[in-house]
C-alpha positions as CSV (number, residue, x, y, z in Angstrom):
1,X,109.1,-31.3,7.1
2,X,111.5,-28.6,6.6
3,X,110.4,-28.3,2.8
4,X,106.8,-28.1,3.8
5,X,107.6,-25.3,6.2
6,X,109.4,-23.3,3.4
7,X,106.4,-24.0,1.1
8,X,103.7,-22.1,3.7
9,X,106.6,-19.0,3.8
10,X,106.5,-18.6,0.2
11,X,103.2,-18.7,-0.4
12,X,101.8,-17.1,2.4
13,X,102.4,-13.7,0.7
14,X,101.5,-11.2,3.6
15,X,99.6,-13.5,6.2
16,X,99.5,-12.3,9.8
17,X,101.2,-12.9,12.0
18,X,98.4,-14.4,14.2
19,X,97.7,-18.1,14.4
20,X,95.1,-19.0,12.3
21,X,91.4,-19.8,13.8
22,X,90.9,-23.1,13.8
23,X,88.3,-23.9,11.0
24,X,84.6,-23.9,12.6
25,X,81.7,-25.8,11.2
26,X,78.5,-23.7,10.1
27,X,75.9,-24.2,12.6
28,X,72.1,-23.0,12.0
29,X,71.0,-20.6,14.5
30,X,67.1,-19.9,15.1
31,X,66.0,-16.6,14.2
32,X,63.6,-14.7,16.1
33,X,60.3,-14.3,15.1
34,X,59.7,-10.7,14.2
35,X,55.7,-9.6,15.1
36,X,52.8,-10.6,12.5
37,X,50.3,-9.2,11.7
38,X,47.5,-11.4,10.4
39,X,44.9,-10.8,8.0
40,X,40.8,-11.7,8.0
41,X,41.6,-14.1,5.2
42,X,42.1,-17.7,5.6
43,X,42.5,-20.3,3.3
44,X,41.1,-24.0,4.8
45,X,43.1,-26.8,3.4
46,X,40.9,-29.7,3.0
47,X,43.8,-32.2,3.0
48,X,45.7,-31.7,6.0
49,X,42.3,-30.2,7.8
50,X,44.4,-27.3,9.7
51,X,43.7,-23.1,9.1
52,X,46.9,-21.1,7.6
53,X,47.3,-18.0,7.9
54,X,48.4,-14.7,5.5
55,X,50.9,-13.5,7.4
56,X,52.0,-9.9,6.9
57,X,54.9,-7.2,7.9
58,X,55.1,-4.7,10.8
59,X,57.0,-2.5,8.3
60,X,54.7,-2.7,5.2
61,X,51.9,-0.7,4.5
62,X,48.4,-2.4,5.6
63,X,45.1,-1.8,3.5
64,X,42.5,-4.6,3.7
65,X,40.7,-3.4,1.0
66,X,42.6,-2.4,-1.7
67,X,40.5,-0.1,-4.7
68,X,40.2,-1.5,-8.4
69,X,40.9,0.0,-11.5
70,X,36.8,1.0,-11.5
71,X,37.1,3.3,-8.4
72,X,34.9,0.9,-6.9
73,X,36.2,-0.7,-3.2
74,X,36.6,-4.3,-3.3
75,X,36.7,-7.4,-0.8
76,X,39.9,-9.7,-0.6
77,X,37.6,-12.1,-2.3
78,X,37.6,-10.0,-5.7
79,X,33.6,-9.1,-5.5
80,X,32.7,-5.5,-6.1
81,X,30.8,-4.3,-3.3
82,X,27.9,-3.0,-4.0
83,X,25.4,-1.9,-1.4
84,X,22.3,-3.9,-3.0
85,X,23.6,-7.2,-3.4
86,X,21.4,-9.8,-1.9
87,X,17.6,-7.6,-2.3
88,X,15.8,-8.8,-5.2
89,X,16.3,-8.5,-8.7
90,X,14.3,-5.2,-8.8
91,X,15.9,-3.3,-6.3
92,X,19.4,-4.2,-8.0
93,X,18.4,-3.0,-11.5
94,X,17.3,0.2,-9.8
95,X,21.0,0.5,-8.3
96,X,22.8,-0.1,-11.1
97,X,20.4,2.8,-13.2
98,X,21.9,6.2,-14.1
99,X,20.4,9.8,-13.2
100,X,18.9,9.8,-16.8
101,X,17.0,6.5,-16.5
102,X,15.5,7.7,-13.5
103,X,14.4,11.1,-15.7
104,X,13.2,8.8,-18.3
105,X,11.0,7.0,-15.5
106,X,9.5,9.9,-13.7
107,X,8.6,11.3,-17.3
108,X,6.7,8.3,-18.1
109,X,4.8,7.6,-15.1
110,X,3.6,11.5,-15.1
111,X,2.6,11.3,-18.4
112,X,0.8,8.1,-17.6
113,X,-0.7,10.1,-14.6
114,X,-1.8,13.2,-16.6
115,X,-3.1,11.0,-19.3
116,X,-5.8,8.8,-17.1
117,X,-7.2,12.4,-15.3
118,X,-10.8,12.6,-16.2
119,X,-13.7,14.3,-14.4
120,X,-16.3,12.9,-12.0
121,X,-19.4,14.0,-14.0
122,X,-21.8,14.4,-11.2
123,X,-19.8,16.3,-9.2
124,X,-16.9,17.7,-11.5
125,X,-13.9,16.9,-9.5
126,X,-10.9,15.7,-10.8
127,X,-9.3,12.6,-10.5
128,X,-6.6,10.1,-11.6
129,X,-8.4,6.7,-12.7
130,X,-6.5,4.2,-14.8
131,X,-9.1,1.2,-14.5
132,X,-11.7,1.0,-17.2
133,X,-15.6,0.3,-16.0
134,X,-15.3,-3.2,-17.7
135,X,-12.4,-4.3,-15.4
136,X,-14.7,-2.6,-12.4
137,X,-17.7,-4.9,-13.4
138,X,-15.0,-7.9,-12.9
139,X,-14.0,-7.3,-9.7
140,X,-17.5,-6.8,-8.9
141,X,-18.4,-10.1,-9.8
142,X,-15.9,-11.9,-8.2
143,X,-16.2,-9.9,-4.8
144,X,-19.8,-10.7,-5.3
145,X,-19.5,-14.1,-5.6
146,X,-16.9,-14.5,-2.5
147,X,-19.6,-13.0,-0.4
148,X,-22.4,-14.9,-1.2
149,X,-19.9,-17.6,-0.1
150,X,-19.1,-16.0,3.0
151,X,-23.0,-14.7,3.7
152,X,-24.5,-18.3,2.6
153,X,-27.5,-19.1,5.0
154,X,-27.6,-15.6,6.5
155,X,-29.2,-13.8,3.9
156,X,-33.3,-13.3,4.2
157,X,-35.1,-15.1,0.8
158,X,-37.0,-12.2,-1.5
159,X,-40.5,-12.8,0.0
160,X,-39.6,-11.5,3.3
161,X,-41.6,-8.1,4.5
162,X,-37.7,-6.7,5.4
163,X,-36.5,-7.5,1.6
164,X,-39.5,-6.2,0.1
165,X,-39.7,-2.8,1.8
166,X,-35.8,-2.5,0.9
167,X,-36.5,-3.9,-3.2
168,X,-39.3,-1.1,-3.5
169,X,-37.4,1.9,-2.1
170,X,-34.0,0.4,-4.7
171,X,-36.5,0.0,-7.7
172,X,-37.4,4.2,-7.3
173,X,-33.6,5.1,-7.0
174,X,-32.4,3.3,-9.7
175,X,-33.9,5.5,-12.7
176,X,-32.6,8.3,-11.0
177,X,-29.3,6.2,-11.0
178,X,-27.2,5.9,-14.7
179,X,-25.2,3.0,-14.4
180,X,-25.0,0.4,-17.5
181,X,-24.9,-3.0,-17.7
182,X,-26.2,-3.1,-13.9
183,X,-27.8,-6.1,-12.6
184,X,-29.9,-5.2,-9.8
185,X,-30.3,-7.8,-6.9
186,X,-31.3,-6.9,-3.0
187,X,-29.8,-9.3,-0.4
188,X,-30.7,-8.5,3.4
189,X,-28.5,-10.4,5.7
190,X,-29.6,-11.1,8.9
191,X,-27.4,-9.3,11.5
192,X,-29.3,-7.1,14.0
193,X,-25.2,-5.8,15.4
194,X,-24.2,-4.6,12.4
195,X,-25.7,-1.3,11.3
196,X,-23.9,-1.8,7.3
197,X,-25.0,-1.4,3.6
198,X,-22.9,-1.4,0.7
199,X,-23.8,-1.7,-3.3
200,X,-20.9,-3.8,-5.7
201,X,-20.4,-2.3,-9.0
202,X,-23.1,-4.4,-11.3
203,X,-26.1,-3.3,-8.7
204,X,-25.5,-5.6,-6.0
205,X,-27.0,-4.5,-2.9
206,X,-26.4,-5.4,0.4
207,X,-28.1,-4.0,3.5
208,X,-27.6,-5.6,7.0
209,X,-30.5,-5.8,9.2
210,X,-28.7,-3.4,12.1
211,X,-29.4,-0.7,9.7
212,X,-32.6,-0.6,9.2
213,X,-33.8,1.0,13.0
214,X,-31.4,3.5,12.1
215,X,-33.1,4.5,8.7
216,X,-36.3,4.3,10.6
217,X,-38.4,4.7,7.4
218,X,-38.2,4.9,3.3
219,X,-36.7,8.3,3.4
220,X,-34.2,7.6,6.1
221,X,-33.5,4.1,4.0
222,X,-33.0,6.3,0.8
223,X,-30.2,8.2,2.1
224,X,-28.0,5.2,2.2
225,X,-29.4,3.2,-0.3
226,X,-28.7,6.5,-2.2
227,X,-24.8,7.1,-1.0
228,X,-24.0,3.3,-1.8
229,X,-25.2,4.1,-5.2
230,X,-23.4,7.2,-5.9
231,X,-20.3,5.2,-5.1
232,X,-20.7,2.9,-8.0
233,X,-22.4,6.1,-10.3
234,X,-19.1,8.1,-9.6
235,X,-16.7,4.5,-10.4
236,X,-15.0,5.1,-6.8
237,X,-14.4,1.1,-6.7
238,X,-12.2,1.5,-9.3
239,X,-10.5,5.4,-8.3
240,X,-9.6,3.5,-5.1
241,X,-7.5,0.5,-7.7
242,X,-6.0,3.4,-9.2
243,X,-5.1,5.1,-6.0
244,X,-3.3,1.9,-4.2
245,X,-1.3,1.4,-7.4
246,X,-0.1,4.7,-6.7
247,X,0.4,4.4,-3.4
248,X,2.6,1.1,-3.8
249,X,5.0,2.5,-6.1
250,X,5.2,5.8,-4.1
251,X,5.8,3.2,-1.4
252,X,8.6,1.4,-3.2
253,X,10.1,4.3,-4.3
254,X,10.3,6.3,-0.9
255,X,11.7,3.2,0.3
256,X,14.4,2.4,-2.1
257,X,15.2,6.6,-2.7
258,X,15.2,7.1,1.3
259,X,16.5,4.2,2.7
260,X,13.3,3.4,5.6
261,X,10.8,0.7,6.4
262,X,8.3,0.1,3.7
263,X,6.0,-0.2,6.8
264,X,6.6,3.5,7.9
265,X,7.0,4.8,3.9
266,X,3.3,3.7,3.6
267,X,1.8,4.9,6.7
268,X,2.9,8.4,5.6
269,X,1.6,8.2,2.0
270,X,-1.9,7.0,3.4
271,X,-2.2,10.1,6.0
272,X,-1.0,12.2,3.3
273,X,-2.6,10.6,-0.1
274,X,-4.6,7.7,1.4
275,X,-7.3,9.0,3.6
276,X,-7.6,12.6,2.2
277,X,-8.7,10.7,-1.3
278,X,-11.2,8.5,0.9
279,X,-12.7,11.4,2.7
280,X,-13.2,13.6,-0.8
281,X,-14.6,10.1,-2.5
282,X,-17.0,9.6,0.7
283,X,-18.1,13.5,1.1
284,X,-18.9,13.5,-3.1
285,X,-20.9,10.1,-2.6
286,X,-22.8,12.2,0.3
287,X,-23.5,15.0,-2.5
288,X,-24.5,12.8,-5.4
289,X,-26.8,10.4,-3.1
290,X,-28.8,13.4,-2.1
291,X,-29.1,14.4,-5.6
292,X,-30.4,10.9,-6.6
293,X,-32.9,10.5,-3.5
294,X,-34.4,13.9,-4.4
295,X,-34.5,12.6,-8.2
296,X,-36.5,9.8,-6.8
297,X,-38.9,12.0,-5.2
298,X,-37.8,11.2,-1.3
299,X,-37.3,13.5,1.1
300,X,-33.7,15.2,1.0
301,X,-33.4,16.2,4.5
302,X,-33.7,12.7,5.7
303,X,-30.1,12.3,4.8
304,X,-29.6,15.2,7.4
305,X,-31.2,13.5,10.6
306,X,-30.1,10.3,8.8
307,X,-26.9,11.3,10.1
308,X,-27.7,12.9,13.1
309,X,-29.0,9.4,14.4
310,X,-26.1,7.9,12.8
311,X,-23.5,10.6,15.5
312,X,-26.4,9.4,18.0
313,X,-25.4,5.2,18.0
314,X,-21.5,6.0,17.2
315,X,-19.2,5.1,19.4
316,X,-15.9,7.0,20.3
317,X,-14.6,8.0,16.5
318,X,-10.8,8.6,15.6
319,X,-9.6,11.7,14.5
320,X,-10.5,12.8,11.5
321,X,-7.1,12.8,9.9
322,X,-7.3,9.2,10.6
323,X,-10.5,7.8,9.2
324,X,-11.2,7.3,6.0
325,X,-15.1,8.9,6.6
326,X,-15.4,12.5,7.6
327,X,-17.2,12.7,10.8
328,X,-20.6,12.9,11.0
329,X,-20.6,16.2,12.1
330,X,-18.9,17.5,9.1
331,X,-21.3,15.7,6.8
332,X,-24.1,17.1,8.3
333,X,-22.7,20.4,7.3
334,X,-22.1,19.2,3.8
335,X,-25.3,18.0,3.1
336,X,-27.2,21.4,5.0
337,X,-24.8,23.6,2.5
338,X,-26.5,21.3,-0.4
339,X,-29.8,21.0,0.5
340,X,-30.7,24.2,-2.0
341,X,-29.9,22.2,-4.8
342,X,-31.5,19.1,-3.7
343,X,-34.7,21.3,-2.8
344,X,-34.8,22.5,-6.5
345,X,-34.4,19.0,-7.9
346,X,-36.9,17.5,-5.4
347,X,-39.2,20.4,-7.0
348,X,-38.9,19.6,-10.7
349,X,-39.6,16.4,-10.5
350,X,-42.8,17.2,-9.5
351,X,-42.6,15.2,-5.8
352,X,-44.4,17.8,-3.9
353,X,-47.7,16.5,-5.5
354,X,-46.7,12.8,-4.3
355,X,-48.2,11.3,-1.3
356,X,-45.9,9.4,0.8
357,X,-47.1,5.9,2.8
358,X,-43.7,5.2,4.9
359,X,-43.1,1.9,6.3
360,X,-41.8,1.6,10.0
361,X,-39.0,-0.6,9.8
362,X,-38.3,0.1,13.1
363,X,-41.5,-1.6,13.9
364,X,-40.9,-4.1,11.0
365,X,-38.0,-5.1,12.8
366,X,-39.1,-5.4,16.5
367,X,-41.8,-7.7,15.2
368,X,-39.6,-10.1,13.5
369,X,-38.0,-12.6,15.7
370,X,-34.4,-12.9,14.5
């Protein structure tokens, strides 16, 4: 005991002189949890079928979205964002085009544009038309053979009084008429309510029954036998193609460039592009009808109180800015300005020496029982 006692002396060098602390056992103490902050992401474990989090300091800097090496802002996931990424394949070829492709494509389409300009020949206005007369004659054929669908069993046969009168006043317009390749045909469809007439490129003419007490005789009937006609003469069926082709990509593009309803893009373009072209295509067809009537030796200011009947029996009209048909007013005023030329025309071709024997198909009409 003693030597054990001298041992602790000489070895304890300095020790103090304190008793020493009795020796105690390392214990585990729970730490408090400091604040978390959690982030959107969150990773579902299939396994053990419980969410875990991605925990993340008070104290460290917090950006959600960090930025790549491209400049370009990117989603915890790793995907670029891009501001196109679920329209269709189109629209995200034209986001990922630079300001020289787009001065590449504006080039082209205005050189397309400038290149299919030609010249109404009867009239000499210009105009952008990109569909050839042979494409025309197609889609003539095919609406043509949709409506005889549509019109089967309400279309008079040839032998009636009402298809006659209507076959000889279209058999003296049509040399005054140059259209090729035309295969002329009258149908009359019986509908006394609808006061209609329309001719398909090819010569296909269609005149509603409704019409007739408004044309009241040959002359009256000339006058719109002789507009429908000037529509296919002057190939509006296929300016109008052209024009909604334009109108679509404008459209598109005032959409995509703009970022607004398609809906609302092309209700603008058609009060601005739209109905202007339809009123100019209607008001020439007035011009070059007249022209063709007189040619055929009727009387050219039938198309005048043709009209004037026609504002008679209208109903209330829209605005003009929002028809596609100038009013009636207006075209009487067109047709009273042209009437000089139709005179002289009506003179050289000798019709002043012509006598006239004009059915009443007013008359014809009352008689018939429908």
């Amino acid at each position: 005991m003693f030597r054990s006692r001298v041992t602790q002396i000489l070895f304890s060098g300095f020790a103090p002189a304190t008793a020493p602390k009795p020796f105690l056992r390392a214990q585990r103490i729970p730490s408090v949890p400091s604040p978390q902050i959690t982030t959107r992401s969150a990773r579902f474990s299939n396994s053990s079928r419980s969410w875990t989090t991605q925990s993340r300091s008070p104290f460290r800097p917090f950006r959600s979205q960090p930025f790549s090496t491209s400049g370009r802002r990117s989603f915890n996931n790793g995907q670029n964002y891009k501001r196109f990424n679920n329209a269709p394949p189109l629209i995200q070829l034209l986001s990922r085009l630079q300001p020289h492709h787009y001065m590449m494509i504006g080039l082209g389409g205005g050189l397309f544009y400038v290149y299919n300009i030609e010249t109404v020949e009867m009239s000499g206005r210009k105009r952008f038309n990109c569909i050839s007369a042979s494409r025309e004659l197609k889609v003539g054929k095919k609406e043509y053979q949709e409506l005889m669908a549509e019109l089967q069993g309400r279309i008079l046969p040839e032998n009636h009084p009402l298809s006659i009168n209507v076959t000889r006043v279209l058999e003296r317009l049509i040399p005054a008429a140059p259209i090729e390749n035309a295969e002329w045909k009258v149908h009359v469809i019986n509908d006394p309510n609808q006061a209609n007439a329309f001719v398909l490129p090819g010569g296909k003419v269609f005149v509603f029954t409704g019409m007739l007490p408004i044309c009241q005789d040959e002359d009256g009937l000339a006058a719109v036998l002789g507009h429908e006609i000037a529509h296919v003469v002057a190939h509006h069926p296929a300016e109008r193609m052209s024009n909604n082709g334009i109108s679509l990509v404008l459209a598109f593009v005032t959409s995509f460039l703009f970022d607004i309803s398609g809906q609302l893009s092309s209700l603008l373009l058609s009060l601005a592009y739209g109905l202007p072209n339809s009123r100019s295509q209607e008001s020439e067809a007035d011009e070059i009808g007249l022209m063709i009537m007189s040619k055929a030796c009727f009387n050219p200011e039938a198309a005048v109180k043709l009209w004037d009947r026609m504002n008679q029996t209208a109903e209330s009209q829209p605005p003009q800015f929002l028809s596609t048909h100038p009013s009636n007013s207006d075209r009487m005023e067109s047709l009273r300005m042209s009437m000089y030329k139709a005179e002289s025309i009506y003179e050289d071709s000798g019709c002043h020496v012509l006598g006239s024997f004009v059915p009443d198909f007013e008359r014809a009409s009352s008689n018939y029982r429908w």
